[in-house]
Backbone as a ProteinNet text record, in pm:
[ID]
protein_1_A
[PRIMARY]
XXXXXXXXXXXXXXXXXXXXXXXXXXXXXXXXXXXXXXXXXXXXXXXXXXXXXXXXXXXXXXXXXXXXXXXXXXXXXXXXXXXXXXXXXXXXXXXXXXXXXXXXXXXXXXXXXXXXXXXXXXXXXXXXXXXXXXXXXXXXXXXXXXXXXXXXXXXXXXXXXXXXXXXXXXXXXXXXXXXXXXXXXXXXXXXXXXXXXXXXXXXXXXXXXXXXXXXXXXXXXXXXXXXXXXXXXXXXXXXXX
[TERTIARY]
4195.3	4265	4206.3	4283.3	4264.3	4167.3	4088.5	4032	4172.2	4282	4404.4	4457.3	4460.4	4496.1	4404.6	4297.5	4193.2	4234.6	4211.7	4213.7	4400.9	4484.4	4593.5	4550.4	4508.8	4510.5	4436.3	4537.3	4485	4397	4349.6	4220.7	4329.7	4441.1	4521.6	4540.9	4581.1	4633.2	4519.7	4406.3	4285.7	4255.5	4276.2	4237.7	4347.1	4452.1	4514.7	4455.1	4478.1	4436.3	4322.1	4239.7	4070.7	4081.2	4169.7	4212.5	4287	4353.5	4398.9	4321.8	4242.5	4077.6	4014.2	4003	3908.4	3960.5	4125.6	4159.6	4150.2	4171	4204.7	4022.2	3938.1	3838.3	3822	3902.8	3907.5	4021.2	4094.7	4228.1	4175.1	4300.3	4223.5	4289.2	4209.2	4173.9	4280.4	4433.7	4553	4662.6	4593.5	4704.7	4613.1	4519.6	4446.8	4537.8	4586.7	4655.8	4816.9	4841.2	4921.6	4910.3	4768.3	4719.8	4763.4	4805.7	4818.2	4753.9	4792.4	4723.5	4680	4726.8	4652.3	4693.3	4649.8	4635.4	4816.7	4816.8	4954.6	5053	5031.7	5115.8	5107.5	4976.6	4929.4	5028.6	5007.6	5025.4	5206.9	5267.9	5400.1	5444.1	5363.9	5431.9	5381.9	5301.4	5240.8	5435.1	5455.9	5556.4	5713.7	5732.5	5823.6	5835.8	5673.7	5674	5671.1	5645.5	5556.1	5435.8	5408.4	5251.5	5162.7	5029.1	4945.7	5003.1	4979.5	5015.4	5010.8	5061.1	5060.1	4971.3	4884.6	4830.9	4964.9	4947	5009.7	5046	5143.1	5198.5	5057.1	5042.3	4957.5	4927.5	4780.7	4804.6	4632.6	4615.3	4434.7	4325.7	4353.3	4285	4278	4390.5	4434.5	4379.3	4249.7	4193.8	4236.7	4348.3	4405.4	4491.7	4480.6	4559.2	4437.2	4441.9	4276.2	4378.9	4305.4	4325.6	4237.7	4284.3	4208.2	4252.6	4145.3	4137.9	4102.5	4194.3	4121.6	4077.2	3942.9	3916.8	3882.4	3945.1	3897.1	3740.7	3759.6	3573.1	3496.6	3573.5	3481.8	3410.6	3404.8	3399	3465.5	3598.4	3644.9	3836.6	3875	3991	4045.7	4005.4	4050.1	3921.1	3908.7	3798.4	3778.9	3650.8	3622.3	3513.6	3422.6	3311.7	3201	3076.7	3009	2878.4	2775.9	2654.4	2564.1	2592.1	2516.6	2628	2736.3	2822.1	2965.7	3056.9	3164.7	3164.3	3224.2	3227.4	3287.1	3204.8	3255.5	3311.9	3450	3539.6	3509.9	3549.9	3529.3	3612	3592.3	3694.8	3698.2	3766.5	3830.9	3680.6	3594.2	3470.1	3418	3403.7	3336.2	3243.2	3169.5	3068.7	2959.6	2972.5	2859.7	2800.8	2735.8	2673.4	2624.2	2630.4	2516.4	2434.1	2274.4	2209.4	2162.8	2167.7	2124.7	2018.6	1869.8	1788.9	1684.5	1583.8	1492.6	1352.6	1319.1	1191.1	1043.2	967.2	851.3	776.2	765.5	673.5	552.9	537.7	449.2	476.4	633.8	646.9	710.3	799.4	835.9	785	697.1	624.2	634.2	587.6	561.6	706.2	805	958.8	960	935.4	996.6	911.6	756.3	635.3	727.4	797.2	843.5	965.5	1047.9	1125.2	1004.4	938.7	864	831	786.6	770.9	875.7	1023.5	1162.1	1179	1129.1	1151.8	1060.2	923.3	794.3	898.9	891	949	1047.3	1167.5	1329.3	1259.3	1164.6	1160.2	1056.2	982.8	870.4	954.6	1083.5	1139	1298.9	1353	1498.8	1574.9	1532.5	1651.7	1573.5	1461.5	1436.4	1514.3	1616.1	1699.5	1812.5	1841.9	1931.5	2051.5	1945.4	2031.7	2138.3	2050.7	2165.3	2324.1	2320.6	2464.7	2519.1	2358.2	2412	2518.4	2575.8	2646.6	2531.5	2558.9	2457.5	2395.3	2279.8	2208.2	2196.6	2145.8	2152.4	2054.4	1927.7	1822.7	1852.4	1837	1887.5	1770.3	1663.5	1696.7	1669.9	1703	1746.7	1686.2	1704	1688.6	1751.1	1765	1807.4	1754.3	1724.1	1681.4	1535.6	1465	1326.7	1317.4	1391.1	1320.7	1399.7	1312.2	1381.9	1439.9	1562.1	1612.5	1665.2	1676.5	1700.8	1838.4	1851.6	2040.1	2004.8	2025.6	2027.2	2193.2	2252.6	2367.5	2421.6	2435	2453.4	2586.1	2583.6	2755.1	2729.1	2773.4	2712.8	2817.5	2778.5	2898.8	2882.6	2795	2769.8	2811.1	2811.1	2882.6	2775.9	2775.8	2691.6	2560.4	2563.7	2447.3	2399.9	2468.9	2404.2	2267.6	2361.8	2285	2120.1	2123	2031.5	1934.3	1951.9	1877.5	1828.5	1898.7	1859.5	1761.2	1771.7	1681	1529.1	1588.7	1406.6	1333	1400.6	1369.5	1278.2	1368.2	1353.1	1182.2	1153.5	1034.7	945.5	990.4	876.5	824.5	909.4	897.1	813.1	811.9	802.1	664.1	648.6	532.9	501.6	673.9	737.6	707.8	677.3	770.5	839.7	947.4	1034.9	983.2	1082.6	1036.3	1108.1	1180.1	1238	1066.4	999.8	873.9	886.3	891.3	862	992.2	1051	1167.3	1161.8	1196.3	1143.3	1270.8	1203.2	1235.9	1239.2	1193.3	1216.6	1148.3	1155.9	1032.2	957.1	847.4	750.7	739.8	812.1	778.2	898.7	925	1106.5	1077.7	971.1	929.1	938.4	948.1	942.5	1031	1131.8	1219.7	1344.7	1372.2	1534.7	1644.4	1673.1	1749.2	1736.5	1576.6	1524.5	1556.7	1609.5	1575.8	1718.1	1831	2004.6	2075.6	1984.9	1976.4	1961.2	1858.8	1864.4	1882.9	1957.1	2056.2	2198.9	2224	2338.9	2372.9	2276.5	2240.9	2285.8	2160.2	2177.1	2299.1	2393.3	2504.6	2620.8	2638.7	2796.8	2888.4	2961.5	3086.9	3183.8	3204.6	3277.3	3427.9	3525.6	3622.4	3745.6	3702.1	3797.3	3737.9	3789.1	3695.5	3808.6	3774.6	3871.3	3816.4	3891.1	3799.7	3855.2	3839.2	3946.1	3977.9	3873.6	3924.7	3841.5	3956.1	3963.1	3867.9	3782.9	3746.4	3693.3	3613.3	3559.3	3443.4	3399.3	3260.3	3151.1	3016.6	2923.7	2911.4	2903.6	2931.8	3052.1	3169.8	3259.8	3265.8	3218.1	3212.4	3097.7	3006.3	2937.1	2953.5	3027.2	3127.7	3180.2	3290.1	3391.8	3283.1	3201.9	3107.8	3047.9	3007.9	2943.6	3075.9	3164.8	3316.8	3328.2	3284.5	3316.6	3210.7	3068.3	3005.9	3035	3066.1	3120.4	3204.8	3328.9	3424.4	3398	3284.7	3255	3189.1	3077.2	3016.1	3093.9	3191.2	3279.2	3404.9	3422.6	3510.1	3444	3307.5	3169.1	3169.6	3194.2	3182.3	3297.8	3382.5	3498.1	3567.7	3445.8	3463.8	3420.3
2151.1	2275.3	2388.2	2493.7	2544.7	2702.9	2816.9	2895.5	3034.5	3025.3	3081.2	3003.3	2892.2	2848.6	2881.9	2847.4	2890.2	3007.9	3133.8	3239.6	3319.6	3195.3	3267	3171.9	3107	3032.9	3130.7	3140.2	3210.7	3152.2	3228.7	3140.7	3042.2	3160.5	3052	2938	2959.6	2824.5	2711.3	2740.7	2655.1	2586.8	2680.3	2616.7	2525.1	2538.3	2426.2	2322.6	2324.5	2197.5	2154.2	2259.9	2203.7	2130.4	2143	2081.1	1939.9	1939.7	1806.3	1737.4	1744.3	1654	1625.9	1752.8	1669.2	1601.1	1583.7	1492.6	1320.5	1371.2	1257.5	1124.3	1247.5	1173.9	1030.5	1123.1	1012.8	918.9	919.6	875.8	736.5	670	471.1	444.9	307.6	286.6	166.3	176.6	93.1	218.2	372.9	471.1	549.8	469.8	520	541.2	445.4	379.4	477.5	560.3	676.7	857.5	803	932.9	1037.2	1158.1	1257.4	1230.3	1257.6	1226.4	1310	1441.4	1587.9	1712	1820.9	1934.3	1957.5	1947.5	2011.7	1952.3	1800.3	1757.5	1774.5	1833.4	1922.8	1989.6	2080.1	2266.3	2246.9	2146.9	2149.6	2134.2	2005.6	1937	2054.6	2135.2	2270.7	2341.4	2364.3	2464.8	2401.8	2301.6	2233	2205.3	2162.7	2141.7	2272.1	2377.8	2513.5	2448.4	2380.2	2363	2273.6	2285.5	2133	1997.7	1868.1	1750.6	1724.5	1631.7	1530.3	1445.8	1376.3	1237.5	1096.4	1004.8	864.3	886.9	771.3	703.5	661.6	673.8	639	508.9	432.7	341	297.8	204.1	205.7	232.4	285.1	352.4	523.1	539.5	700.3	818.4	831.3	909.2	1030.3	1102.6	1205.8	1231.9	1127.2	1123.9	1105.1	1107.1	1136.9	966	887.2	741.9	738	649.4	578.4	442.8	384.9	268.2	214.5	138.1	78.3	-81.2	-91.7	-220.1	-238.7	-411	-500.9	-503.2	-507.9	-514	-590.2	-686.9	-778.6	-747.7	-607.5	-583.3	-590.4	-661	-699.2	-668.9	-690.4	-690.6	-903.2	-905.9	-1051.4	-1128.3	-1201.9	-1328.4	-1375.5	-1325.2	-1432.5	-1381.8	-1538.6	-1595.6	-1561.6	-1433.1	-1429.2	-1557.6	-1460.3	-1529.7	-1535.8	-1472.9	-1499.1	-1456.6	-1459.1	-1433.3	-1391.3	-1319.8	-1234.5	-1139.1	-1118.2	-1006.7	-879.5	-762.8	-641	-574	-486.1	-478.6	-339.1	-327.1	-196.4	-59	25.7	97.9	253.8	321	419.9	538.7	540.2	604.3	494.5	385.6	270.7	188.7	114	22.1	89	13.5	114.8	-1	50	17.2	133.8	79.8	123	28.6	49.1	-48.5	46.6	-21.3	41.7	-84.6	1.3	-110	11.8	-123.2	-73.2	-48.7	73.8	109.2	24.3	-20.1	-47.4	38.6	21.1	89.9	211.4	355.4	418	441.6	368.8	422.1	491.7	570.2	686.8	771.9	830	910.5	883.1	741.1	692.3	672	635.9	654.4	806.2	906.7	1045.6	1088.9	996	1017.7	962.2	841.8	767.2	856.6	918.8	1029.9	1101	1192	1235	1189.3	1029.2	976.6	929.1	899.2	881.5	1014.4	1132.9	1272.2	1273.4	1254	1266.2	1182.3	1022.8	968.7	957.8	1067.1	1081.8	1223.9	1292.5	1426.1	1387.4	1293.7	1236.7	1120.2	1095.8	1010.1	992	1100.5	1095.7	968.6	896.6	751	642.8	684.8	521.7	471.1	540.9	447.5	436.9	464	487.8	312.4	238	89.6	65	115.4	132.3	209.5	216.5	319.8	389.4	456.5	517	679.1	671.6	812.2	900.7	849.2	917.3	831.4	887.7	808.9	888.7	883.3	943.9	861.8	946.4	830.2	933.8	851.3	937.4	830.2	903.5	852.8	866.4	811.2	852.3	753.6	811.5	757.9	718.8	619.9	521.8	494.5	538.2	486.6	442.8	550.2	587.3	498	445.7	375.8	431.5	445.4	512.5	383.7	448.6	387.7	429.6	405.6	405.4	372	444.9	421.9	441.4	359.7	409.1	377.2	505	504.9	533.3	412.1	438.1	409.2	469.9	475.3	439.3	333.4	317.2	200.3	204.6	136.3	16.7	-64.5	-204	-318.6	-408.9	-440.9	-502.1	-473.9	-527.9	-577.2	-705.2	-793.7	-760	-741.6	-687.1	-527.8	-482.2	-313.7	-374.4	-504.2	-528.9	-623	-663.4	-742.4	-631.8	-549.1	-456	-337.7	-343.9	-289.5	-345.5	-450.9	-528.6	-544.5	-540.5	-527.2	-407.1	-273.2	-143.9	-138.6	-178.2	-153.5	-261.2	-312.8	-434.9	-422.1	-399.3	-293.5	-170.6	-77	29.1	58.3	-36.9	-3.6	47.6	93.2	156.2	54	81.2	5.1	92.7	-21.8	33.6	66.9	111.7	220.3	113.2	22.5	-128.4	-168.9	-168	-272.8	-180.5	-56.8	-5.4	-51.1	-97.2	-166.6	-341	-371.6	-448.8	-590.8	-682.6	-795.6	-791	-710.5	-732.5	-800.7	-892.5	-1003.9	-932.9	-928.3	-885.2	-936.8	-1040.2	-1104.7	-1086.2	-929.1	-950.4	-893.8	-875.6	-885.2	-958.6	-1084.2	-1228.5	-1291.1	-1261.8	-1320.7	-1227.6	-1243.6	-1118.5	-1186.9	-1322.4	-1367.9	-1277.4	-1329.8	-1266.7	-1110.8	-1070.1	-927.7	-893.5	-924.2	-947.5	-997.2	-1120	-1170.5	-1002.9	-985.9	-834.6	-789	-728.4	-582.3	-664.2	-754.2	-786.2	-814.3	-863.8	-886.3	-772.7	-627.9	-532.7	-429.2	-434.9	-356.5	-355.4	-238	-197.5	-180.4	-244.1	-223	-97.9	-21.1	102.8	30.7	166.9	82	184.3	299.3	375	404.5	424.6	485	577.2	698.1	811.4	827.1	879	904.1	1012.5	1177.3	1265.6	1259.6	1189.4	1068.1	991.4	884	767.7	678.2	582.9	455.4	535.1	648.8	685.7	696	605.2	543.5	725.9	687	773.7	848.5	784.1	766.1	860.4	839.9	877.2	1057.2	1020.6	1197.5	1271.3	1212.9	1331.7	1328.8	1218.7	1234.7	1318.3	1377	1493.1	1604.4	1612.7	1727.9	1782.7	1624.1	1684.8	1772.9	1733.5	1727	1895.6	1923.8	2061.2	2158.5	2120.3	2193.3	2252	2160.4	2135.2	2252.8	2225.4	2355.3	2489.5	2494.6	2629.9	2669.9	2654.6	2678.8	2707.7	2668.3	2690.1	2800.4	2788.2	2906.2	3058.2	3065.1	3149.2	3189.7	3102.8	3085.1	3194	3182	3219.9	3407.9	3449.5	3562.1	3666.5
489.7	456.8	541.3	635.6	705.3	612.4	642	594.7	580.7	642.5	600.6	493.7	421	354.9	256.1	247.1	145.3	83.7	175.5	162	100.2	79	-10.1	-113.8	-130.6	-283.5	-365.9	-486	-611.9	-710.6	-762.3	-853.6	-971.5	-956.4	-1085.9	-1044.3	-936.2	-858.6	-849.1	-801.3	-813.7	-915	-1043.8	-1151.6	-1182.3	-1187.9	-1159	-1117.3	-1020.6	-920.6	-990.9	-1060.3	-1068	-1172.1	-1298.9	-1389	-1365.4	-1319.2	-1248.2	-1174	-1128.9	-1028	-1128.9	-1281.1	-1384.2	-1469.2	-1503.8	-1564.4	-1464.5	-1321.4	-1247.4	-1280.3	-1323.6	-1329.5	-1456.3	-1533.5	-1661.6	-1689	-1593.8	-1574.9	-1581.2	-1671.3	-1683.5	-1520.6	-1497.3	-1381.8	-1357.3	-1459.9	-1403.1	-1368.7	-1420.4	-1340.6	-1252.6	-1162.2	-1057	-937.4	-903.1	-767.5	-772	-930.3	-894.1	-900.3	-856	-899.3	-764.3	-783.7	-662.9	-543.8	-429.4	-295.2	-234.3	-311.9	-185.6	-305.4	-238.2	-304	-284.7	-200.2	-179.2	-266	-302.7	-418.9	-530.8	-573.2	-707.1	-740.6	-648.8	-662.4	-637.8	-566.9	-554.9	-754.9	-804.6	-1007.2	-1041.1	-1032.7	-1097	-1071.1	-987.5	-960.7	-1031.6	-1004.5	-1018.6	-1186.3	-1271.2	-1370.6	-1479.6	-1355	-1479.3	-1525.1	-1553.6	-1628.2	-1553.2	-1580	-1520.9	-1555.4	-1436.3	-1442.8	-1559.2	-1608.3	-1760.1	-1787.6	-1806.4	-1823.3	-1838.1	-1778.6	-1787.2	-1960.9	-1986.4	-2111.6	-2137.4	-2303.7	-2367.1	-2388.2	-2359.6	-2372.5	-2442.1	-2494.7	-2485.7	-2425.8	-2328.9	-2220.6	-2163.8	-2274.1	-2292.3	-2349.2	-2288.7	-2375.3	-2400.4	-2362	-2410.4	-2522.9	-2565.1	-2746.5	-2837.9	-2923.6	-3061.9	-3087.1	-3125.9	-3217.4	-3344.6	-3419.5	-3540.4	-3562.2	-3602.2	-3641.7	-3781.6	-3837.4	-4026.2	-3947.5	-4015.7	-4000.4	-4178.6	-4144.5	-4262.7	-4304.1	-4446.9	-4480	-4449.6	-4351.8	-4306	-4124.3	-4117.9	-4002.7	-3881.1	-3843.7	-3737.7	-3733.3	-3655.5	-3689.4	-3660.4	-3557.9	-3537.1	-3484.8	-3569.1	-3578.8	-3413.7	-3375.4	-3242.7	-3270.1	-3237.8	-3228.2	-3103.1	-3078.2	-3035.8	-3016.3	-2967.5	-2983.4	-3054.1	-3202.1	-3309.7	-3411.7	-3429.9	-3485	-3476.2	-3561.7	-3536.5	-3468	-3357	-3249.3	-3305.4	-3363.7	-3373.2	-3240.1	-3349.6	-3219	-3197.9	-3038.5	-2973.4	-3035	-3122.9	-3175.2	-3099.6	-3125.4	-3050	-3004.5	-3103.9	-3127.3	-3048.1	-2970.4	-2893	-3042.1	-2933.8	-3000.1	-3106	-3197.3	-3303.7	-3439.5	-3439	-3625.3	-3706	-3835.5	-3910	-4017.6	-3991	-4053.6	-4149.7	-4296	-4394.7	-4449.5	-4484.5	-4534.2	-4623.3	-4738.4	-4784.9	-4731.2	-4747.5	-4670.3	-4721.2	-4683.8	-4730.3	-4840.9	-4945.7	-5001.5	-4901	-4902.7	-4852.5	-4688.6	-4651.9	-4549.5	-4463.4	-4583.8	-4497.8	-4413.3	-4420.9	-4339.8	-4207.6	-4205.4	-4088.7	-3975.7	-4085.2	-4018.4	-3931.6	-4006.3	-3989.1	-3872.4	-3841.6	-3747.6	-3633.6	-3662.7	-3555	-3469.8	-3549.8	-3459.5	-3368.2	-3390.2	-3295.6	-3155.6	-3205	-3080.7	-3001.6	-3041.3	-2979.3	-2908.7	-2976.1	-2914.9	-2773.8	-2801.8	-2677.3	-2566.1	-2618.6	-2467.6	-2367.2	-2478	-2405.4	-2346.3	-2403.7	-2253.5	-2145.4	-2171.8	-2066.1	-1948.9	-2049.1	-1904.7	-1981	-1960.6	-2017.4	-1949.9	-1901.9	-1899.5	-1936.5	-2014.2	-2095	-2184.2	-2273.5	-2362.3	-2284.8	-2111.8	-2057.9	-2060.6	-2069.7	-2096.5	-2191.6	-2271.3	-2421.4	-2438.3	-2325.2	-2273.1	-2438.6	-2454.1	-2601.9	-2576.9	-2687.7	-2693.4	-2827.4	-2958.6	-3021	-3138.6	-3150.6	-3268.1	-3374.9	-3538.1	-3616.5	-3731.3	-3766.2	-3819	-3979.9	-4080.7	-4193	-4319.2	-4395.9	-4522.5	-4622.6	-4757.5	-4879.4	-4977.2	-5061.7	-5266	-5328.5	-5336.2	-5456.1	-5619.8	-5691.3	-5784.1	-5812.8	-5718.6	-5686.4	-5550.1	-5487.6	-5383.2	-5297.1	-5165.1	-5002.8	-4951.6	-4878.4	-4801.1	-4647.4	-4557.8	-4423.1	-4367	-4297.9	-4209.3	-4079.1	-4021.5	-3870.8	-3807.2	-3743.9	-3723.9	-3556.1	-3468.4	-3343.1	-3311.3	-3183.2	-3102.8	-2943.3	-2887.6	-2733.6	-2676.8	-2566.5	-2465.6	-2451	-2511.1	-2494.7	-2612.7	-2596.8	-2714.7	-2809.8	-2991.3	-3082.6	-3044.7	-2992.9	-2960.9	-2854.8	-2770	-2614.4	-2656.5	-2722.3	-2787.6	-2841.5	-2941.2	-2994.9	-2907.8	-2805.3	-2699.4	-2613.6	-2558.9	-2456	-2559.6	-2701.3	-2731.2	-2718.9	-2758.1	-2784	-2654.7	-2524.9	-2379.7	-2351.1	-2386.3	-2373.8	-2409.7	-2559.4	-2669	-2609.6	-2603.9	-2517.1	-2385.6	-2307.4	-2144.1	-2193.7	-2266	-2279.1	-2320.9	-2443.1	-2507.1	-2659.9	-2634.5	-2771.8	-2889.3	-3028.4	-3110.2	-3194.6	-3269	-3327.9	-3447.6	-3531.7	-3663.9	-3734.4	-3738.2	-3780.6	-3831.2	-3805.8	-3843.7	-3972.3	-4011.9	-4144	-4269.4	-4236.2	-4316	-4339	-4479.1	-4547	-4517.2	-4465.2	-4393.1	-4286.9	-4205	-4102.3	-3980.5	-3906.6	-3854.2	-3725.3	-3761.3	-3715	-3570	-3529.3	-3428.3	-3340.3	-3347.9	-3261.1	-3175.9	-3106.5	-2949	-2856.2	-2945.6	-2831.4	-2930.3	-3020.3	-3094.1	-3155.2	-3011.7	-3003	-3093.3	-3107.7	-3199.2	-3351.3	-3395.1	-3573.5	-3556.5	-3391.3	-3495.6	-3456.6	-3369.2	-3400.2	-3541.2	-3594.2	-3721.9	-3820.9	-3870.6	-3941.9	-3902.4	-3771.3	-3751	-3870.5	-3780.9	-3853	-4011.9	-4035.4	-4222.4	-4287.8	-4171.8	-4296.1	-4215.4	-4180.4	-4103	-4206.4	-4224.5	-4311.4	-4238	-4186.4	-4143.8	-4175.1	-4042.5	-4097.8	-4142.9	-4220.4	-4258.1	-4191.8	-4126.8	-4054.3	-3937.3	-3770.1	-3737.5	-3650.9	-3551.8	-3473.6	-3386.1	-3311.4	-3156.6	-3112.1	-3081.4	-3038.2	-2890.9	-2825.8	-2640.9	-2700.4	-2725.5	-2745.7	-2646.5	-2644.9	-2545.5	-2475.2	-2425.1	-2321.9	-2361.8	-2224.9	-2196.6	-2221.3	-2210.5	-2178.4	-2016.4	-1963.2	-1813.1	-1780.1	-1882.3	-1805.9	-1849.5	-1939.2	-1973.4	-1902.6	-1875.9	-1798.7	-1676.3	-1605.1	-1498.5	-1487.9	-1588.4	-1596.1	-1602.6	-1692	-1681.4	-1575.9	-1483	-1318.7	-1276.7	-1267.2	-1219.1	-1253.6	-1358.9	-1433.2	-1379.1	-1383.8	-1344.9	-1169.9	-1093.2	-931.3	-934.3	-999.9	-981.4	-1052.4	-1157.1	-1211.8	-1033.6	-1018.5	-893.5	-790.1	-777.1	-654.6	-689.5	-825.3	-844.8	-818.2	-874.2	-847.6	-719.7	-638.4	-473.1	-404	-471.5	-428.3	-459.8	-591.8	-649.2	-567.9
[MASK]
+++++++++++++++++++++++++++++++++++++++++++++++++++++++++++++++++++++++++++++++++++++++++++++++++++++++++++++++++++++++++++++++++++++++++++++++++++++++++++++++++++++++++++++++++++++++++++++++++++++++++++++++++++++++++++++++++++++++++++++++++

């Protein structure tokens, strides 16, 4: 684009366009191959349409529609057979659990100590849980009838079992241990016995029974993609003032 060309484009007009480059980022990757080819074909559907491009027909890959999902209480929607069990299915919110268990007698404390140290090692090296292609975690716990109990509630891009292998990698590589040793059954030996400790994730896991997504199926990755994507054109709109 020539610096006379630059120099009539309006910021409205840009933002346009800039909006359309950051949807093109999240665009599923079977309406890649029709995605716009130049600025000039932007700014022509801008004129022609009155408004910014559209996103593709909705499809599972559409993250521009909000979805929900009901799953059966049995966790799944259709029965297929993993590697230690029923394959929980990928729902619109992605891959997730929640493990609910009883705390050891006297050891809460030591749970609530153990955040701290999840805190020290994500700012001493922010991509050590980077495997876990987590979105978010949520450590929570509570009283029952005088006894504590524990929830741990994650959301990440990998699927069930994979999440619980690449953990025990992570803690074992790392040096870390988990805050799982303060919860009651749980085998002490799931350092070098990734099966026993997939076994109790899964034992103690409640199956959600609704789940929503307001963008649907989009990876971790792909959102701070759009975010680089966002930050790029704030800077350059800046550039231009």
């Amino acid at each position: 684009m020539s610096n006379e060309r630059v120099g009539k484009t309006t910021r409205r007009g840009f933002l346009g366009t800039a909006t359309a480059a950051t949807a093109l980022t999240l665009t599923p990757p079977a309406a890649e191959a029709q995605a716009v080819k130049s600025v000039d074909e932007i700014q022509m559907a801008q004129l022609t349409a009155g408004s910014p491009p559209q996103p593709a027909a909705t499809s599972k890959g559409d993250w521009t529609r909000p979805a929900a999902i009901a799953i059966p209480k049995e966790g799944y929607v259709k029965l297929e057979q993993g590697r230690y069990g029923p394959v929980f299915p990928k729902t619109p919110a992605n891959y997730g659990f929640t493990i609910i268990a009883k705390v050891k007698p006297g050891r809460e404390q030591a749970i609530r100590e153990h955040g701290n140290v999840i805190e020290k090692a994500v700012a001493e090296n922010p991509s050590v849980l980077a495997p876990l292609k987590l979105h978010y975690l949520r450590w929570v716990l509570f009283n029952i009838g005088g006894e504590t109990y524990f929830m741990y509630q994650g959301y990440f891009d990998t699927d069930f079992d994979k999440y619980t292998e690449d953990a025990v990698a992570i803690f074992s590589g790392s040096g870390l241990n988990t805050t799982f040793e303060n919860l009651e059954g749980f085998p002490m030996d799931w350092k070098t016995n990734a099966p026993a400790f997939v076994k109790f994730v899964r034992e103690h896991h409640w199956p959600s029974f609704l789940e929503y997504g307001e963008y649907p199926y989009v990876s971790a990755d792909e959102v701070k993609k759009a975010l680089r994507v966002k930050s790029s054109l704030s800077t350059m709109l800046d550039e231009m003032q």
